[in-house]
Structure formats: structure tokens, C-alpha cells
C-alpha positions in Angstrom: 0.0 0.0 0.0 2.9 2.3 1.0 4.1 1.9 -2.8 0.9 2.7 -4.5 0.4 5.8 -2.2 3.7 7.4 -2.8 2.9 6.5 -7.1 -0.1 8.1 -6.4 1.8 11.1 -4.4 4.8 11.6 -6.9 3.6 10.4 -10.1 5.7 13.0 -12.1 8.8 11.1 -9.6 7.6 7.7 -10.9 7.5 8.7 -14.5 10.8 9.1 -14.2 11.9 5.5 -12.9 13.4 4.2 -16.5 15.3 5.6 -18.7 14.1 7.6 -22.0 14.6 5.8 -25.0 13.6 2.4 -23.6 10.5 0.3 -23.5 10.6 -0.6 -19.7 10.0 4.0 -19.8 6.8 3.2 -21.8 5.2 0.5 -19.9 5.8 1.7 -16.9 4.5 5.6 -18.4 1.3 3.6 -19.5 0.9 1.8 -16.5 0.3 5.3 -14.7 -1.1 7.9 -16.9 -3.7 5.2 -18.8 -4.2 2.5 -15.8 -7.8 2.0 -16.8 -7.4 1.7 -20.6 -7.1 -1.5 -22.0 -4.2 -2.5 -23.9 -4.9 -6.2 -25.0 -7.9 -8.1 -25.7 -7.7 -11.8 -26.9 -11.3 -13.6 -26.9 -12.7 -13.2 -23.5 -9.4 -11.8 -21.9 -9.3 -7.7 -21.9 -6.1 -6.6 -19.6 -5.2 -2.4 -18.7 -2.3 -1.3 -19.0 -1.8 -1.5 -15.7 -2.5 -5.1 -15.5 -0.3 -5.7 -18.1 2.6 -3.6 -16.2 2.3 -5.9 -13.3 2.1 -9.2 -15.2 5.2 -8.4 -16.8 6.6 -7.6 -13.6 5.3 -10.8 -12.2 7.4 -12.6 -15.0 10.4 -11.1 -14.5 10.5 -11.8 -11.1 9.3 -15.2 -11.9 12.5 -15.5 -14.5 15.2 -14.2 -11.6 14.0 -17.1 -9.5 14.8 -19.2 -12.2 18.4 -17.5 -12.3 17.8 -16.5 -15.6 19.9 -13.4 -16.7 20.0 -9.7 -18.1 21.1 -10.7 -21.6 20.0 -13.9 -21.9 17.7 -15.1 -24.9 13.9 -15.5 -24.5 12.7 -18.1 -26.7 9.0 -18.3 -28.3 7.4 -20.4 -30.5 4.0 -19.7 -30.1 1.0 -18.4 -32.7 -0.6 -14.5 -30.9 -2.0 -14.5 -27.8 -1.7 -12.4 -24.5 1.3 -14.6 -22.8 3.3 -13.4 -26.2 2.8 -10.2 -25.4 4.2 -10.3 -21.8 7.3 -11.8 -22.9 7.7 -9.4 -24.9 7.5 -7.2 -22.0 9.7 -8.6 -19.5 12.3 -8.9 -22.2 11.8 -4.6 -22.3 11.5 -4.4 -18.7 14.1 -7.1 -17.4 17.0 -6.8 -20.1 16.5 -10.1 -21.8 16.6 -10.3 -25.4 13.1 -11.9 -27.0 13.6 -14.2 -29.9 10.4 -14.8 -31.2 10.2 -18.3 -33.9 8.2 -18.8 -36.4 5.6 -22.0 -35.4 4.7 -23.2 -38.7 9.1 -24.1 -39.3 10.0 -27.5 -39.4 11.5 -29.4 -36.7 14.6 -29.3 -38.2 14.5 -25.8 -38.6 13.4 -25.0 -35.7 16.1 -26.9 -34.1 18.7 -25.6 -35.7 16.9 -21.6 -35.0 16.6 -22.2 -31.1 20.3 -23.3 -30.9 21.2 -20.4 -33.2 19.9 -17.9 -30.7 21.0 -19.5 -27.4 17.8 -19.5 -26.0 18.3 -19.9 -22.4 14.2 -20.4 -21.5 11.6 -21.6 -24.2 8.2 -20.5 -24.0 6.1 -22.6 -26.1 2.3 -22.7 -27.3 -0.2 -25.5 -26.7 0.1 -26.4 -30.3 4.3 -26.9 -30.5 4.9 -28.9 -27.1 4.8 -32.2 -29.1 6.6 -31.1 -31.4 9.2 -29.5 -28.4 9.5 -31.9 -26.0 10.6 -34.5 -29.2 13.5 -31.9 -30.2 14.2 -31.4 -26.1 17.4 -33.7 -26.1 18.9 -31.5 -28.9 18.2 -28.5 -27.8 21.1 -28.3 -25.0 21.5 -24.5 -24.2 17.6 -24.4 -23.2 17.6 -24.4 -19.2 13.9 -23.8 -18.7 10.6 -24.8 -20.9 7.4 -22.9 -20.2 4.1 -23.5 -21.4 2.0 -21.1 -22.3 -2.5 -21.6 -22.2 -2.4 -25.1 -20.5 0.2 -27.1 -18.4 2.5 -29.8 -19.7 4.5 -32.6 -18.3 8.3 -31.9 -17.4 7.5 -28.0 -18.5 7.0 -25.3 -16.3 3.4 -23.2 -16.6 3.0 -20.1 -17.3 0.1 -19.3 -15.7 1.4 -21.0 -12.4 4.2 -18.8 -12.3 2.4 -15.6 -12.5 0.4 -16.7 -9.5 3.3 -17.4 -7.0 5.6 -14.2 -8.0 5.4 -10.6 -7.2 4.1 -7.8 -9.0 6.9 -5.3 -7.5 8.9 -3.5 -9.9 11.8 -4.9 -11.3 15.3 -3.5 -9.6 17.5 -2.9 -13.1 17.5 -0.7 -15.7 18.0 -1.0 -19.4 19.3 1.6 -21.8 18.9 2.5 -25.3 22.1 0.3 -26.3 20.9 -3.1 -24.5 19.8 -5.8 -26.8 16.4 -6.7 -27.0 15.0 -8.5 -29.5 16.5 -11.1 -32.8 14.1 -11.7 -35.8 14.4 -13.9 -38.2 14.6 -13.6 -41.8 13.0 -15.7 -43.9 15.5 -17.9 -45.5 14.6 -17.1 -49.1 18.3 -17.3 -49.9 19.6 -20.2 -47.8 19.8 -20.4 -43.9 17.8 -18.2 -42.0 19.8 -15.0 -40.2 18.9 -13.6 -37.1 18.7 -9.5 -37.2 19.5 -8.1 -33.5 18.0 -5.1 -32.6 18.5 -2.8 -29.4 15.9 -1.0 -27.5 17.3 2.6 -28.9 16.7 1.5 -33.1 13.7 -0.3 -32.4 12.2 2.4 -30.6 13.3 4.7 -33.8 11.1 2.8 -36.1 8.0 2.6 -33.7 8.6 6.4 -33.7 8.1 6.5 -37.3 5.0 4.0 -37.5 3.7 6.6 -35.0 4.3 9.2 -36.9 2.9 7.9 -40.3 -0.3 6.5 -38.6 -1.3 9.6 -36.9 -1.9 7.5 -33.9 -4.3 8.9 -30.7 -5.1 7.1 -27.8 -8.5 5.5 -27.9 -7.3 3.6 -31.8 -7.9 0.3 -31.3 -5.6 -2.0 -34.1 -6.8 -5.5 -35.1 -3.8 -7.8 -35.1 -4.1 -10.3 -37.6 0.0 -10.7 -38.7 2.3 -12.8 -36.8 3.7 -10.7 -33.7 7.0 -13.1 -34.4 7.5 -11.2 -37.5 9.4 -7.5 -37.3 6.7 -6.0 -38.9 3.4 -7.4 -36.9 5.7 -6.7 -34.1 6.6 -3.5 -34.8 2.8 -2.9 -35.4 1.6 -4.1 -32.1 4.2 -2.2 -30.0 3.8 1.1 -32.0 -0.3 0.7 -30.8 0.9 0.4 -27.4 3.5 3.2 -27.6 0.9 5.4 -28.3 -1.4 4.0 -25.9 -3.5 2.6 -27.9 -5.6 -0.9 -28.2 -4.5 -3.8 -29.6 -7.2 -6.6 -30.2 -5.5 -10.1 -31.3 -7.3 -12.1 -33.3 -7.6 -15.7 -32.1 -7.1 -17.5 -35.1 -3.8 -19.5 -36.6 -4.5 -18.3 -40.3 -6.1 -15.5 -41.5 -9.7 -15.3 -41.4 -12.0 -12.7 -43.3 -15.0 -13.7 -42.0 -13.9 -13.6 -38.4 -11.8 -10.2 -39.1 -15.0 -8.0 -40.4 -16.8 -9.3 -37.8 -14.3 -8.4 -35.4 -14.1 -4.4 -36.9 -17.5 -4.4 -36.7 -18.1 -5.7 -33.0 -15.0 -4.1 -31.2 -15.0 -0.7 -33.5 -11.4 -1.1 -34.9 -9.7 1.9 -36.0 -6.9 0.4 -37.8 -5.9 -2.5 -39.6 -2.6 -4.0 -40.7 -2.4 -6.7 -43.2 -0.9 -7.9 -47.0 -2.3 -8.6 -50.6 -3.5 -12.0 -50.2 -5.6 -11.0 -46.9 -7.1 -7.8 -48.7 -7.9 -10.0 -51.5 -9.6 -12.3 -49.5 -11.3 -9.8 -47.9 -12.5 -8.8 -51.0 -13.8 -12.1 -51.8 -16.6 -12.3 -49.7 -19.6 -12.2 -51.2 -21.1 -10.7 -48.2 -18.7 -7.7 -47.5 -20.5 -5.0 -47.6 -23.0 -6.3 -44.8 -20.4 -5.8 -42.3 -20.2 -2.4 -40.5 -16.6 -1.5 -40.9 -17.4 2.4 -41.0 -14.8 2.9 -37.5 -11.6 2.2 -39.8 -9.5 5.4 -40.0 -6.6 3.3 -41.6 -5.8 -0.2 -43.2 -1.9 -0.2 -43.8 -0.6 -3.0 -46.4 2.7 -4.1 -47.0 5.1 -7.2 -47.1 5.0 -7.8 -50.8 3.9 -5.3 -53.8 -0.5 -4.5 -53.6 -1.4 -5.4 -57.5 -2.6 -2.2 -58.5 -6.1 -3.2 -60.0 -6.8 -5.0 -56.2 -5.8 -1.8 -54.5 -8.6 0.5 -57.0 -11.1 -2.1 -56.2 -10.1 -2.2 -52.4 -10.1 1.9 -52.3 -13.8 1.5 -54.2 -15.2 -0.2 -51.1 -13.5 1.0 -48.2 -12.3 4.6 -49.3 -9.3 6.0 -49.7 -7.9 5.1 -46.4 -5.0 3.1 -47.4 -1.6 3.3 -46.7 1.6 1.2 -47.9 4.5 0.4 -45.9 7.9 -0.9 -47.2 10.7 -2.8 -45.4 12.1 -5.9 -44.4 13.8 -7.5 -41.2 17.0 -6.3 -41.7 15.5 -2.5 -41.9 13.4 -2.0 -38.9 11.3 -2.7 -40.7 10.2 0.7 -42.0 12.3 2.2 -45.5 9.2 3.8 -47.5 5.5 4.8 -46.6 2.6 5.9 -49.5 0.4 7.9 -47.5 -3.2 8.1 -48.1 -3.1 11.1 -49.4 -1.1 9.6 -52.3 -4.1 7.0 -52.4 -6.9 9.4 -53.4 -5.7 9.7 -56.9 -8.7 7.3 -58.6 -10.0 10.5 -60.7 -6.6 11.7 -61.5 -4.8 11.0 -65.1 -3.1 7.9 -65.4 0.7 9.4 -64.6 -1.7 10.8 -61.4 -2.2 7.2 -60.6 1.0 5.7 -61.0 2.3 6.2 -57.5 -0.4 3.2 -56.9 2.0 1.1 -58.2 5.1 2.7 -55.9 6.1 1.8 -52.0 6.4 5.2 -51.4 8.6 7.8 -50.5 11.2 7.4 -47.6 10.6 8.0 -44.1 11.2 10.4 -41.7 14.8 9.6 -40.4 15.2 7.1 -43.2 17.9 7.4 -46.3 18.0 5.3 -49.5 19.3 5.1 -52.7 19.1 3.0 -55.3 22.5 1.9 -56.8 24.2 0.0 -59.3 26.8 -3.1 -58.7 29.4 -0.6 -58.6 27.3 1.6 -55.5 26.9 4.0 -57.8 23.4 5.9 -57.6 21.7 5.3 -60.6 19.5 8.0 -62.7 15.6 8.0 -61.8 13.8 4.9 -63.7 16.7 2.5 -63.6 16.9 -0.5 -61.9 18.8 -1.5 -59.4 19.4 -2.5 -55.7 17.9 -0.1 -53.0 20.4 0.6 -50.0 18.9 2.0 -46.9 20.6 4.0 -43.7 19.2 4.9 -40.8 19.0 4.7 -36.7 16.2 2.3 -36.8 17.6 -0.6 -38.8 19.4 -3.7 -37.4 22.8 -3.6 -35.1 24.1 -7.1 -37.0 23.2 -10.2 -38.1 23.5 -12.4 -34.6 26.7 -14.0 -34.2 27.4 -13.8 -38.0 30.2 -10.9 -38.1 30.9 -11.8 -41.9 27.5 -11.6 -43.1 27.0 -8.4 -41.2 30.2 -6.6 -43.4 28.6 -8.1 -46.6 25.0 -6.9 -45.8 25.6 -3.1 -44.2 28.6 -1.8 -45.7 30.0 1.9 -45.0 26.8 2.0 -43.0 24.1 1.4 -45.9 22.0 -1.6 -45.5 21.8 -3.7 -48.8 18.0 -5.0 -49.0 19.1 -7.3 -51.9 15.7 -5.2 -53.3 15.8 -4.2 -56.9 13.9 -1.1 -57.8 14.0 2.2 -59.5 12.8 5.8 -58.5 11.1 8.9 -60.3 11.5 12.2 -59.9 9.3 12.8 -57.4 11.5 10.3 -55.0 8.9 7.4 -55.4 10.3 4.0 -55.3 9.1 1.0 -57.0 9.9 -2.1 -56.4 10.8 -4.5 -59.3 11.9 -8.0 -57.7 14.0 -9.5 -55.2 17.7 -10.0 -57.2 16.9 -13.6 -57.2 13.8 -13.7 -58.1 14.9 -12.0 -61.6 14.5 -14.2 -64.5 17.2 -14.6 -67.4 15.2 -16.1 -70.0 17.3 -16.0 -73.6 19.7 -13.3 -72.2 16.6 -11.1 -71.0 16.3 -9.6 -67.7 12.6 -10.3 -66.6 11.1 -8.8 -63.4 8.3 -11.1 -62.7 6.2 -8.1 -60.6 6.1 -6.3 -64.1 4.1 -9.6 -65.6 2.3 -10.4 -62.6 0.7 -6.9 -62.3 -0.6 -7.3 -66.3 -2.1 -10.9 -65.0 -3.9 -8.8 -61.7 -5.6 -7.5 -64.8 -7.4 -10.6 -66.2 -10.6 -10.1 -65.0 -10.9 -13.8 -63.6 -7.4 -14.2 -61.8 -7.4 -13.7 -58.2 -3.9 -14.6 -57.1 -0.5 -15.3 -59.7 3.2 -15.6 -59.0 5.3 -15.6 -62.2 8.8 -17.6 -61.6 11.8 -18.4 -63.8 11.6 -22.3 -64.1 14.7 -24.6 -66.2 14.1 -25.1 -69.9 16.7 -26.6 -72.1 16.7 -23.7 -74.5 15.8 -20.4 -72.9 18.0 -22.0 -69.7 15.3 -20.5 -67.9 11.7 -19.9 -68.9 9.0 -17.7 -67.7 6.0 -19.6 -65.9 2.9 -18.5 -64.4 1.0 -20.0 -61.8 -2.5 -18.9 -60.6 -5.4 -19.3 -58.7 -8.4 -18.4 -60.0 -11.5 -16.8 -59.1 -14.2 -19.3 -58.1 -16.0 -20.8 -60.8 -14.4 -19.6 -63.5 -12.3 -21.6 -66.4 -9.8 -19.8 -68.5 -7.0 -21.5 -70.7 -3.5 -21.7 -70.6 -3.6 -19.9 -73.8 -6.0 -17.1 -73.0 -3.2 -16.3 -70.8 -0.8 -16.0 -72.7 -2.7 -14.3 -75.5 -3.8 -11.7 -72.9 -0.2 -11.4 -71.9 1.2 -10.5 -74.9 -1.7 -7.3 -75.4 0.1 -5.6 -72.9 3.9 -6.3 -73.0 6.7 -7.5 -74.8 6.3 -10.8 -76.0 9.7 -12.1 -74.5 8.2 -11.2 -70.7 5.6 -13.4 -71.6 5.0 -16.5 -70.0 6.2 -19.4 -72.2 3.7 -21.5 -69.8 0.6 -21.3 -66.9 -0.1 -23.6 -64.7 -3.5 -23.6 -62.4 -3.4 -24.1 -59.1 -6.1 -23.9 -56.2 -4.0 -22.3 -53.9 -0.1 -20.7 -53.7 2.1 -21.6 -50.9 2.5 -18.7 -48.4 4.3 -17.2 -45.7 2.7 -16.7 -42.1 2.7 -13.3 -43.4 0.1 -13.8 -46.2 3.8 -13.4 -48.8 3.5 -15.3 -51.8 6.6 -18.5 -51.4 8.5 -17.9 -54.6 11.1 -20.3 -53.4 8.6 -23.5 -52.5 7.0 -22.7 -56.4 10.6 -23.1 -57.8 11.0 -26.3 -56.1 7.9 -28.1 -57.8 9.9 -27.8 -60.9 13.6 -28.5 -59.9 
């Protein structure tokens, strides 16, 4: 009681307890200037950010018992719910380093990604502790499993833990330069890399979401991306910087149904999701019997928006769209298209062009867009964008070789090819290897797959370079189409060749019922190639 009446007596004292430019300053800020509001719901469960201050302190307390460390790795493999969220936490609060894994890896891979990061304690969803207490015996650096949602044999419980430990505030402080968190990329070019990030650069890019969003207390975002990625992450904890609500969806994979119902019933302000979700959305037959008139916002990003979805999407929600651009490595955040560069559907054609762009850079963000040699480039030519800023990764961890080759003279190399205009718009072209060579031609698949966008009876594509043993490499499309209709292999091509070159045109199509993709909603380029190795 003694505690709570001297918070009560010198707030302005207590706001002061952790240091500026950290997360433990912004729970703990939260905590005491918006006690009341809430910060999470999941289903039934709604916590305040004061509850959630004092389960993270309960957890850290819970974790020093253990004789777990400052500085040692949190491990979890878990799809959204609350208990991420308070790892999370004590990892901003107590100095440990939160390594969140993707849950739909492999064994094998994850195996070899929880012995890559040193975890030192494994937190682990009701879903993965089959699949984690078969991998136990090679996973020798992790001290202490916990179980999140129900109890498991030979695994500590989460929920046990935050009954039997103390709510008092943690004794340690963090600074801007302590580690605090290692995401994953996605492998797309051979073993996945973990990107290390301290409290001072992540903080820099939740600044800039903040910034971009217009964010006020009393916005409530719908999380429906992976918090294990850096960009639902980032998402998430750029809501709660501004003290704002963050509602987390219950489901493993993305659900449109349940996600208009849930802007509808809670009154969401602001979603954040990719193509294939919007497109899904778009789907429904029943869409515009949902009330979704409380969004402000629905951000997109992780791969290029086709630019005939995006007109139909701005048709029946408005022009209240904005575009993000970046990647693990970056922060994640490199470009952002406002809305205001949305509301250009009764402009001219080179009016609506920017559709097709990521954007402009952000505030506090440099790039450039260069040539093999690093040489800048004139405006519409390709090649790769480099980035700099406060806000993107410290190093690749434990990987001081890959680190040189990637940020070099202090310019992050996305590996992103794209060109620019005059106006300092970027678009993006293709990843470098996703290129095609096809007869001695450079192809950027994006180019054909926007044309294909424009058949009116495809829903989703993904043009790849496949072998052939004359063009060495040959352009292939593969699509889903909309339900009920039929279209042949050579409509396709015929309607290819009405809009571009005919040696970008695919040389085959293939139909499919659905693409492989990430936990993101991303289109897997690299499981496509394989059907055809």
C-alpha cells in the first residue's frame, strides 16, 4: 500500500523510474497515466495497461527465481496471444533479449533456430509442445521450458508462475544500447539469419510507425499478422507506444469472415495486413454487410499491392489506405505511401501511377538505389535499393561476416531491386533472385504479374523463372483463379502479350487452387521453384 500511495503522491517522480529511449520507460508511463485503458484483448481476456505492467513484472520476477539473466535469450514459439505479449514485455522491462520463432518451421529448422539464438528459456504454445519436447534432447542450451495456455509434463506453466511471484517493480535498468529483441529472416536465400535489434533502433522505427499513422489514444488496431514477424511486431508495439488498443485475433491463419466481424463488433480503427488477406477480404460475397465504417486506416505491406486490387479495395473502403515498405533487416520501416497519395482514382493515369510505388522514404530514413558498382543510378533505372538509418538492425546475430557483406559503410543492402522517379517514389521490381534470365533477357516477374492482376478472372499469380533446355530459364505462371471460372492456358498467354513484350511473356501457366504462403500472407516464390527442380 505504502508503494501505490507514494505512485499516487509523486507520479511525475515515478514517470521518471526508467530511462528515456527504452521500452521498460513506456510500460511503466502507461501503466500510470492510462491504468484504466485497455491495452490487450484476446477472446474473452481484456487486460489495462496496468495489469499488463504488473504481469510483466510478475514474470520477471518469476524469471530471476529461475536465475535466468540480463542478456539472456527468450525463446518463443507460439502463434498470438496475450502470454506473447508479456514476454515481450519482460524482455523490455528485465533486459532479456526476445527471440520470437516462427511456429509453422519445421522441426529441423526449428532446431537448428533455437540453438542459433542461445535461448536460455523456451516459452512454447499448446500447439508446439509435441513437437518441443521430441526436439528437447537436442536442444542443449535451453535451461527452462514454459508452457504457455495449458500445463504440460516436465515444463514449467506459465500461468502458475504468475500466480506465485510478485508484481513489484523490477530492480534494473536498461538503456537505449541493451539488446532486446533477434528476428528472423525468412530464408529465401539459404539459412535463416537472425537481425538483432536494441531498444534505442527499435524504438526509432515505432517512432516513425507513430508518426505515419497519426496514432491517438482511444485507436484500437486488429492484429491479424504474426507478432513473431518484425513487422506485426513493430505494429503491435507502435499501438501500445501510443497507448493505444490492440485486439488479437484468435485465429492460426487469416480469417475474413472472423476479421470484419471483429471491426464491426470491437470498433477497430486500424488494420494491418498484406495482398493476399485484402484480397480475401474482397472475396466475400457478403462484405458490404459488415459495418466496418470505425476504420481510419488499413496499412498493407510485405509484398507489392497489384494495382487493379488496390482500385477495387479503395472502391469499397475509401481511400484510407496506406503502404509500408521494409524488411527484417530495416526495422522494418524504409518507404510509406500515405493516403493522401491514395486518393488519386479520378486523377490522369501518370496521377495514378504512385499506386503502383512503396512510397517515399521516411522520416529519419535514407536510401538510394544503386548499381553493382554503389553508384546511384539515374531515376527509372533499376537496381538494388540501400537504406541507412538509426532504426535498422545492429548485426546479423553472431554472423560478423555476413554483417560486413549486408551493411557496408553504414548502408543496409536490402538485396531489393527497384527504381525511382523524380518525385522520390520508389518502385519495387523483384528480389535480385527472383529475376529471370530467359534467352539473355532480364525479366522482373512483378512487371508480368501486375498485367495478369488485370485478367478479369485471376485472383492470385506468381510468375517464376523455371529450367528449360533452350531459354535455360523460362517464364512460368501459376495462378489461382477466381471461383467458378475456367480460363485456358492460352487465353493467358494471348492476354499477356496485349500488354507487354512478348519475350516477358510467360512461355507456360499452370493452375493451381492455392499458392504456398508465408505466415505473413507473402506469396513463397522459393517453394514454387521447387515443384519444378
Amino acid at each position: 500500500m505504502k508503494n501505490q500511495d507514494m505512485t499516487g503522491k509523486f507520479i511525475l517522480k515515478e514517470l521518471c523510474r526508467y530511462n528515456i529511449g527504452t521500452f521498460a520507460d513506456i510500460i511503466y508511463r502507461n501503466a500510470l497515466l492510462y491504468k484504466d485503458v485497455e491495452a490487450f484483448v484476446h477472446g474473452e481476456r481484456r487486460v489495462t495497461f496496468n495489469q499488463f505492467n504488473a504481469r510483466v513484472n510478475r514474470l520477471i520476477n518469476a524469471l530471476w527465481s529461475l536465475g535466468v539473466k540480463k542478456g539472456d535469450v527468450l525463446g518463443i514459439l507460439s502463434w498470438n496471444c496475450l502470454e506473447y505479449t508479456e514476454v515481450y514485455g519482460a524482455a523490455m522491462k528485465g533486459g532479456f533479449i526476445a527471440s520470437p520463432f516462427n511456429p509453422r518451421l519445421q522441426a529441423e529448422e526449428l532446431e537448428y533456430l533455437i540453438n542459433y539464438s542461445e535461448s536460455n528459456t523456451l516459452f512454447v504454445g499448446p500447439e508446439l509442445i509435441d513437437m518441443v519436447n521430441h526436439l528437447r534432447p537436442r536442444l542443449p542450451k535451453v535451461k527452462h521450458f514454459i508452457s504457455f495456455e495449458e500445463s504440460a509434463s516436465q515444463m514449467l506453466f506459465h500461468s502458475d508462475l504468475m500466480k506465485t511471484h510478485s508484481e513489484e517493480e523490477p530492480d534494473i535498468k536498461v538503456t537505449e544500447e541493451d539488446p532486446l529483441a533477434i528476428f528472423y529472416t525468412s530464408g529465401t536465400t539459404g539459412t535463416p539469419r537472425g537481425a538483432l535489434y536494441t531498444h534505442g533502433r527499435k524504438m526509432e522505427d515505432i517512432k516513425i510507425f507513430v508518426h505515419e499513422l497519426a496514432m491517438r489514444p482511444g485507436d484500437k488496431h486488429l492484429v491479424v499478422l504474426p507478432v513473431f514477424h518484425v513487422a506485426g511486431g513493430s505494429f503491435l508495439w507502435a499501438f501500445f507506444y501510443g497507448a493505444a488498443g490492440n485486439h488479437i485475433m484468435p485465429q492460426k491463419s487469416f480469417d475474413p469472415e472472423a476479421t470484419m466481424q471483429a471491426i464491426q463488433d470491437e470498433k477497430v480503427t486500424d488494420i494491418h495486413i498484406v495482398p493476399t488477406q485484402l484480397i480475401s477480404i474482397l472475396a466475400l460475397t457478403d462484405l458490404e454487410s459488415y459495418d466496418f465504417s470505425s476504420l481510419k486506416r488499413i496499412w498493407y505491406a510485405a509484398s507489392p499491392m497489384p494495382t487493379e486490387v488496390l482500385k477495387k479495395a479503395i472502391e469499397v473502403f475509401g481511400p484510407i489506405f496506406m503502404q509500408a515498405y521494409g524488411q527484417s533487416e530495416s526495422g522494418p520501416m524504409i518507404t510509406h505511401l500515405p493516403m493522401i497519395s491514395h486518393q488519386v482514382l479520378d486523377g490522369s493515369s501518370d496521377e495514378q501511377k504512385v499506386l503502383a510505388s512503396c512510397g517515399q522514404p521516411c522520416i529519419g530514413v535514407h536510401a538510394r538505389i544503386v548499381d553493382t558498382n554503389s553508384d546511384d543510378v539515374k531515376p527509372g533505372e533499376v537496381g538494388e535499393i540501400v537504406v541507412q538509418s538509426n532504426s535498422i538492425m545492429v548485426e546479423y546475430w553472431h554472423k560478423p561476416e555476413e554483417t560486413k557483406e549486408t551493411i557496408v559503410d553504414g548502408w543496409l543492402h536490402t538485396g531489393d531491386l527497384g527504381y525511382y522517379d523524380e518525385n522520390g517514389y520508389i518502385y519495387l521490381v523483384d528480389r535480385k533472385n527472383d529475376m529471370i534470365i530467359s534467352g539473355g533477357e532480364n525479366i522482373y516477374p512483378r512487371e508480368l504479374e501486375e498485367v495478369l492482376y488485370g485478367h478479369p478472372v485471376v485472383e492470385e499469380v506468381a510468375v517464376v523463372g523455371i529450367p528449360d533446355p533452350f531459354w535455360v530459364e523460362k517464364v512460368h505462371a501459376v495462378i489461382v483463379l477466381k471461383k467458378e471460372n475456367q480460363v485456358s492456358e492460352q487465353d493467358i498467354i494471348a492476354f499477356s502479350k496485349k500488354h507487354m513484350a512478348h519475350y516477358k511473356v510467360p512461355k507456360s501457366v499452370e493452375f493451381v487452387d492455392e499458392l504456398p504462403k508465408s505466415p505473413q500472407g507473402k506469396i513463397l516464390k522459393r517453394e514454387i521453384k521447387k515443384w519444378y527442380q
